[in-house]
Biotite code that builds the C-alpha atoms (Angstrom):
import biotite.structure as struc

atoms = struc.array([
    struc.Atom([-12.851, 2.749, 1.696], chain_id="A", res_id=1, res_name="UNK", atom_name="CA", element="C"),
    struc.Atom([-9.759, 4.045, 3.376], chain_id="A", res_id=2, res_name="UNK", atom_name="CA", element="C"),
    struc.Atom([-6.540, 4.438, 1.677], chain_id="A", res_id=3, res_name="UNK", atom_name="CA", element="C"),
    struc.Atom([-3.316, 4.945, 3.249], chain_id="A", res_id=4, res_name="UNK", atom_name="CA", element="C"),
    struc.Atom([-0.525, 6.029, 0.736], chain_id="A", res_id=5, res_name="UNK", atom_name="CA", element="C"),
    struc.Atom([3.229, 5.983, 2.032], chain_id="A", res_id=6, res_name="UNK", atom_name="CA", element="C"),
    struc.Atom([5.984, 8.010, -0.154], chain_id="A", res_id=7, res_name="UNK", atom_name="CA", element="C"),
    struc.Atom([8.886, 9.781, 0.692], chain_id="A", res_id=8, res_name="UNK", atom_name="CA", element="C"),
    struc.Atom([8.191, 12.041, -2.645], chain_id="A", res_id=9, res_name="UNK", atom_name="CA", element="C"),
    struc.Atom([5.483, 14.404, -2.403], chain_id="A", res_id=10, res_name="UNK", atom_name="CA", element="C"),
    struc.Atom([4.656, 14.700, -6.470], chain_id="A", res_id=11, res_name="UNK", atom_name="CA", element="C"),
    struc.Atom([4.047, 10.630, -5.720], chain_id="A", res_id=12, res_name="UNK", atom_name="CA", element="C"),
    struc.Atom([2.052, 10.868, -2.914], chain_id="A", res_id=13, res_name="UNK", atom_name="CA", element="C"),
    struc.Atom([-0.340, 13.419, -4.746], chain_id="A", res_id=14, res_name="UNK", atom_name="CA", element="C"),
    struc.Atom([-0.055, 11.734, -8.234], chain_id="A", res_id=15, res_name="UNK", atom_name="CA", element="C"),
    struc.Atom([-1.624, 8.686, -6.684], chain_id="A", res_id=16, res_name="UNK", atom_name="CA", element="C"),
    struc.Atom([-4.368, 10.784, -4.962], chain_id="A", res_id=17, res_name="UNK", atom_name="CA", element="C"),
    struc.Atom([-5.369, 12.170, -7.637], chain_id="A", res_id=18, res_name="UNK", atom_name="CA", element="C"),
    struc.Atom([-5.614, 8.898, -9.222], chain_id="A", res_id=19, res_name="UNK", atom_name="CA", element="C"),
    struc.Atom([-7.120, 7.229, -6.682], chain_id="A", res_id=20, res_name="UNK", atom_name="CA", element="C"),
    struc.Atom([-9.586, 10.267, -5.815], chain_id="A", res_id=21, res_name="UNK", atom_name="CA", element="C"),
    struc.Atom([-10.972, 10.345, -10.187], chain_id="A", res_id=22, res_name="UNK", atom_name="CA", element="C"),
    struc.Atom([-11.997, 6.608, -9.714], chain_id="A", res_id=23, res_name="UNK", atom_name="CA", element="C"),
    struc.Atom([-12.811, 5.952, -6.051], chain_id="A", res_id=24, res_name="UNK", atom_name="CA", element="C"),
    struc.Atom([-14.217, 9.550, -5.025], chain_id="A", res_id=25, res_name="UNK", atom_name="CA", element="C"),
    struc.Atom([-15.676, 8.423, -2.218], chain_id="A", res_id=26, res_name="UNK", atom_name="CA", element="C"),
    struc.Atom([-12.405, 6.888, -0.519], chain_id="A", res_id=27, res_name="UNK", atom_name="CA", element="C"),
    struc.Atom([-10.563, 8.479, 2.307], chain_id="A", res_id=28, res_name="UNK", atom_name="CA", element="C"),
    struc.Atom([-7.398, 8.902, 1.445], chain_id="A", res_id=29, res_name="UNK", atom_name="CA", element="C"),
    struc.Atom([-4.003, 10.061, 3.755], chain_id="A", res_id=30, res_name="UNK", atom_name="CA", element="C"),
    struc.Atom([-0.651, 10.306, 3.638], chain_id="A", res_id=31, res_name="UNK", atom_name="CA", element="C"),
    struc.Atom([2.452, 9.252, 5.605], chain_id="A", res_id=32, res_name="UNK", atom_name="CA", element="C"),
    struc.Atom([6.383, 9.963, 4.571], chain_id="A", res_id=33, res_name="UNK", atom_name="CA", element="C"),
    struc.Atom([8.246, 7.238, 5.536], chain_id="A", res_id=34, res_name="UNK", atom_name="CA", element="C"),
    struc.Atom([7.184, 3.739, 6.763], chain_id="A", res_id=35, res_name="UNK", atom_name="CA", element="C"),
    struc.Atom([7.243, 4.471, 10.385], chain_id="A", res_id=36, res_name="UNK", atom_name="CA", element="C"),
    struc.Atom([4.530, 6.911, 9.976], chain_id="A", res_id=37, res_name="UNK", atom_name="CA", element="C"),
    struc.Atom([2.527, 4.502, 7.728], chain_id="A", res_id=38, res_name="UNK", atom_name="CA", element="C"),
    struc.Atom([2.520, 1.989, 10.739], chain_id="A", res_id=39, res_name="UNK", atom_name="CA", element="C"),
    struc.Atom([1.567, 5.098, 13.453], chain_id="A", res_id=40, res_name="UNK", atom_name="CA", element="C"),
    struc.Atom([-1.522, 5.653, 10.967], chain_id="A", res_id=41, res_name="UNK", atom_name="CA", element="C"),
    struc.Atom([-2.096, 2.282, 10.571], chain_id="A", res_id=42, res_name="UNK", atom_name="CA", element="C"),
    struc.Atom([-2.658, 1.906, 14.329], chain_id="A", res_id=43, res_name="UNK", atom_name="CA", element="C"),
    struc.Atom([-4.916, 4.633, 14.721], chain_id="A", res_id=44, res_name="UNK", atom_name="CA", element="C"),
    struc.Atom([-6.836, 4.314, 11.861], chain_id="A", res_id=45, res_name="UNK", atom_name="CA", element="C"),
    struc.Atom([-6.740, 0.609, 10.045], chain_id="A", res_id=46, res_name="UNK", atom_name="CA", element="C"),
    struc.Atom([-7.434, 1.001, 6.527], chain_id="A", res_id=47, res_name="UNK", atom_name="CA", element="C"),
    struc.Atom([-8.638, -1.297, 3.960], chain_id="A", res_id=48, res_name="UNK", atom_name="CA", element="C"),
    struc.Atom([-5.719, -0.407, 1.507], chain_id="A", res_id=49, res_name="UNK", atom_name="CA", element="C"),
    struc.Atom([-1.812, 0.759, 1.561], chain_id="A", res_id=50, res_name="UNK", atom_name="CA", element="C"),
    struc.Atom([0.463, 1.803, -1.130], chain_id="A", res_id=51, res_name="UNK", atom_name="CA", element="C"),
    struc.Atom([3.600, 1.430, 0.177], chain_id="A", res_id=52, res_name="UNK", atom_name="CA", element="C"),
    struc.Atom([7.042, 2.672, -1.351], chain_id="A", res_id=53, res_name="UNK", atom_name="CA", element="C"),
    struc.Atom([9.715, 0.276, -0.884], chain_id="A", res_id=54, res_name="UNK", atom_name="CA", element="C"),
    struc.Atom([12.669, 2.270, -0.758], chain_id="A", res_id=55, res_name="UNK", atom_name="CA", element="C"),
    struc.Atom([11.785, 5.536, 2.172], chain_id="A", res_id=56, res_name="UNK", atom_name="CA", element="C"),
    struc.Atom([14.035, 6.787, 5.066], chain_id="A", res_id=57, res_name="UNK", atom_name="CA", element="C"),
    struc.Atom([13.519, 5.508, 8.500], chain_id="A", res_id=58, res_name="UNK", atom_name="CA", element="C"),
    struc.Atom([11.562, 1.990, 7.802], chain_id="A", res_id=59, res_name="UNK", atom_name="CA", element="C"),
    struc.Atom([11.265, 0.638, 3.774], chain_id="A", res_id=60, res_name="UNK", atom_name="CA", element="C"),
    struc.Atom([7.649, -0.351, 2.794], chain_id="A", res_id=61, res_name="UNK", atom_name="CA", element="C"),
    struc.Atom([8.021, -3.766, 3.083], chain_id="A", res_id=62, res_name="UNK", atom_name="CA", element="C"),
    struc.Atom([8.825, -3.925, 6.719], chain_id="A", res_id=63, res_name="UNK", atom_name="CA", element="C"),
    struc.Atom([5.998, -1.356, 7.425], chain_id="A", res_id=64, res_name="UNK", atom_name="CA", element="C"),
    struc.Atom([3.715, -4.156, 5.863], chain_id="A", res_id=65, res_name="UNK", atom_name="CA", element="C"),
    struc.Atom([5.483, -6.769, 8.781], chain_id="A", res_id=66, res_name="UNK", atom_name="CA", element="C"),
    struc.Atom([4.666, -4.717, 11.044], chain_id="A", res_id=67, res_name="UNK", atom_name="CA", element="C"),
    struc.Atom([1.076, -4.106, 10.122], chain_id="A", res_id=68, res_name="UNK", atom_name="CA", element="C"),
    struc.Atom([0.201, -7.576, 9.294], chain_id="A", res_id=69, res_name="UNK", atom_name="CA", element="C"),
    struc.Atom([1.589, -8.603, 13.138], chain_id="A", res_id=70, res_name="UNK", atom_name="CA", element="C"),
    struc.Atom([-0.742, -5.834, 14.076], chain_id="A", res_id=71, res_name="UNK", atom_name="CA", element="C"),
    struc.Atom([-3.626, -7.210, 12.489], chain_id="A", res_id=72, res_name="UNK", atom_name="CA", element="C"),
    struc.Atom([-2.193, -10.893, 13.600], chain_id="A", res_id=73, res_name="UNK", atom_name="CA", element="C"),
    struc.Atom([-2.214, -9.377, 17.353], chain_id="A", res_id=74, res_name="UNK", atom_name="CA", element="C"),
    struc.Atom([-5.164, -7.414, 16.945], chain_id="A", res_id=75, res_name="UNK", atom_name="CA", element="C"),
    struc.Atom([-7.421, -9.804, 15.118], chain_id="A", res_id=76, res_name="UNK", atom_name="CA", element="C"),
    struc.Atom([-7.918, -8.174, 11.832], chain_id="A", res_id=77, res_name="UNK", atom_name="CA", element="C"),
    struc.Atom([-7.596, -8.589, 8.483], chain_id="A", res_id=78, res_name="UNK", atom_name="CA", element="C"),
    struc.Atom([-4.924, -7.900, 7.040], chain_id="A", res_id=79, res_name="UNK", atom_name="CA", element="C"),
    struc.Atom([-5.097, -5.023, 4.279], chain_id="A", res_id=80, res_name="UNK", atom_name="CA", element="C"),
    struc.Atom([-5.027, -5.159, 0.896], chain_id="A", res_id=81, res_name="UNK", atom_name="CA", element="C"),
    struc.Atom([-1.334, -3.570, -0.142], chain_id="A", res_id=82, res_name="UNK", atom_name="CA", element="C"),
    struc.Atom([0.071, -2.455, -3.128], chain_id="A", res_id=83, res_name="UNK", atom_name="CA", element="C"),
    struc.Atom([4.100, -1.963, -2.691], chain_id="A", res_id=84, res_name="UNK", atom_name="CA", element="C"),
    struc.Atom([5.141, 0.253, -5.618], chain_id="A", res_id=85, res_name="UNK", atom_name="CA", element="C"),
    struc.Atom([9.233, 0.038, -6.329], chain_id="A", res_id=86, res_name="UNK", atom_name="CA", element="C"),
    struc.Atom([11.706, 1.655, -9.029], chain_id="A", res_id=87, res_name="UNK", atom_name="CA", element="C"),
    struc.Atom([14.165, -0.555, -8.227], chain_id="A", res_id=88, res_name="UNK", atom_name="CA", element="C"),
    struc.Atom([14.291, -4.262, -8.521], chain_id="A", res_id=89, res_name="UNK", atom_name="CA", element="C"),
    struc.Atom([12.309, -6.340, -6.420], chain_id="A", res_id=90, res_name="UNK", atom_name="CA", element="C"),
    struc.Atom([13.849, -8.025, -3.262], chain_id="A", res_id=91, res_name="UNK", atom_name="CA", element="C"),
    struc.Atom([13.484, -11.566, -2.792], chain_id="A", res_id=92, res_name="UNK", atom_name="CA", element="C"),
    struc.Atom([11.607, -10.766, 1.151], chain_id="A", res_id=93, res_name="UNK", atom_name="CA", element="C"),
    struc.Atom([8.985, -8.737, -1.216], chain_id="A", res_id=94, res_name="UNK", atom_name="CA", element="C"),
    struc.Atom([8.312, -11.696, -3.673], chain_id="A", res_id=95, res_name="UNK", atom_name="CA", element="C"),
    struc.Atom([7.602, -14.201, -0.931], chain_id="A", res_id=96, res_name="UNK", atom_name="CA", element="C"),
    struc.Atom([5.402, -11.897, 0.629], chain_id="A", res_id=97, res_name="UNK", atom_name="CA", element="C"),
    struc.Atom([3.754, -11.048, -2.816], chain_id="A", res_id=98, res_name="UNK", atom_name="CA", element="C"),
    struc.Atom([3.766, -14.988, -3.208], chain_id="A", res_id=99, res_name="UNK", atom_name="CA", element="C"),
    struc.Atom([2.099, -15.700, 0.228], chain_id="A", res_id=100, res_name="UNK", atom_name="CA", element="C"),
    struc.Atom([-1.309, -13.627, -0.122], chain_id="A", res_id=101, res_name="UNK", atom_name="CA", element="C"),
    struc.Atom([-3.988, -12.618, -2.877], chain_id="A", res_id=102, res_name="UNK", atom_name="CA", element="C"),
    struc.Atom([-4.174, -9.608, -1.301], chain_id="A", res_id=103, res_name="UNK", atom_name="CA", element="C"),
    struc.Atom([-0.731, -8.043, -2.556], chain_id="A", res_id=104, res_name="UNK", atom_name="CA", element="C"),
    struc.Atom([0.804, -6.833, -5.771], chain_id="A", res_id=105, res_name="UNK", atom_name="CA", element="C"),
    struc.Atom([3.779, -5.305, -6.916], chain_id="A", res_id=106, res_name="UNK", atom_name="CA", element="C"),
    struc.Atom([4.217, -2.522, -9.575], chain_id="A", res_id=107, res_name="UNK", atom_name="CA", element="C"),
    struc.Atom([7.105, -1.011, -11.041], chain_id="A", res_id=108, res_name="UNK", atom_name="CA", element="C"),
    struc.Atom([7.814, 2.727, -11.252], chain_id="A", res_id=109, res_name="UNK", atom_name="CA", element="C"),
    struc.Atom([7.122, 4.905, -12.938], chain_id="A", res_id=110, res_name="UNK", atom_name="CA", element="C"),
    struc.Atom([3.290, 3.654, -12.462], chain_id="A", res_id=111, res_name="UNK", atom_name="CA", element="C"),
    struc.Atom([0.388, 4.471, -14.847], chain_id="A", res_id=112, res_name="UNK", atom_name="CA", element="C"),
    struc.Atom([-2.816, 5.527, -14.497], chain_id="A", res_id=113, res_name="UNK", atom_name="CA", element="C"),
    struc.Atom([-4.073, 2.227, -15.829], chain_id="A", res_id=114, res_name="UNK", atom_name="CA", element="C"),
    struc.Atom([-1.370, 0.408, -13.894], chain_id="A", res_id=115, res_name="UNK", atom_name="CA", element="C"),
    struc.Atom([-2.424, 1.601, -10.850], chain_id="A", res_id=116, res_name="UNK", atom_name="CA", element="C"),
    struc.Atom([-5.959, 1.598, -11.253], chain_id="A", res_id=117, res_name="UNK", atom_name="CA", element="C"),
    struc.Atom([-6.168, -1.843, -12.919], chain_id="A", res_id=118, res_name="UNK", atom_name="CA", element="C"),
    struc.Atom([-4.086, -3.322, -9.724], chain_id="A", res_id=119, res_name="UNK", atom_name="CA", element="C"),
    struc.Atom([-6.155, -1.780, -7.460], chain_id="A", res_id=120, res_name="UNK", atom_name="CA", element="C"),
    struc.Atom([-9.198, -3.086, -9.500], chain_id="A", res_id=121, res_name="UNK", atom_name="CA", element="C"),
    struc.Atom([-7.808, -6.514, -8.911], chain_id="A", res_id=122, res_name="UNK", atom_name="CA", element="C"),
    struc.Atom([-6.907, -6.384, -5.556], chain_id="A", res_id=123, res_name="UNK", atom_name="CA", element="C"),
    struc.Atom([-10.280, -4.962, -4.017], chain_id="A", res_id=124, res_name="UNK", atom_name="CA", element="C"),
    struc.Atom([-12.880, -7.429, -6.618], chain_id="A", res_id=125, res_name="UNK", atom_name="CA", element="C"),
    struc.Atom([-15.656, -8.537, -4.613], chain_id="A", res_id=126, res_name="UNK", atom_name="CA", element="C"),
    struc.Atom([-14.859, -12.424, -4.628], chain_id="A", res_id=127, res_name="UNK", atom_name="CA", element="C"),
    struc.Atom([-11.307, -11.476, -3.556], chain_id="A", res_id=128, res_name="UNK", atom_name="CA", element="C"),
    struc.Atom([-10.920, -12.117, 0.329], chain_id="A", res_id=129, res_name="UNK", atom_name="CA", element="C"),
])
């Protein structure tokens, strides 16, 4: 399983590795700082999951995710599972998106362990597609 987790805040970024890394060992996991980056990796590597931030500089989470699932529209793929973590409220674009697939959920900083590992849980069940 490849994970693709885009922060702007590095304790983030490495909280949710470790996270990820104590339940999933055998996941690939990288990184990207902004939402521009997450789409570069996305291109070059398609993973199964993202955790995107909603609020980082140059492009916010949720359009990286636009971007990606025209990629994957273009590109024939499926589109990935996606987990869009947020401490703010959520925007009205994210809860149509969240609204629109199975494969999506939202979570509210600061995130759990169980939060995030429960979601992901969710997300990635076998019968889920």
């Amino acid at each position: 399983m490849k994970i693709l987790i885009a922060d702007d805040e590095t304790k983030i970024r490495s909280m949710f590795k470790m996270i990820l890394s104590s339940e999933f060992p055998d996941s690939v996991i990288d990184f990207a700082v902004n939402g521009a980056e997450a789409v570069d990796y996305f291109q070059k590597g398609n993973y199964d999951i993202l955790l995107l931030d909603l609020s980082m500089p140059v492009k916010s989470g949720c359009q990286a995710f636009l971007e990606i699932q025209e990629i994957c529209r273009k590109e024939n793929l499926k589109t990935p599972y996606v987990i869009f973590c947020t401490g703010l409220p959520i925007p009205e674009e994210l809860e149509e998106i969240a609204a629109d697939t199975s494969r999506c959920a939202i979570l509210q900083k600061p995130v759990t362990y169980e939060d995030l590992i429960g979601t992901f849980q969710a997300l990635i069940k076998p019968n889920n597609s």
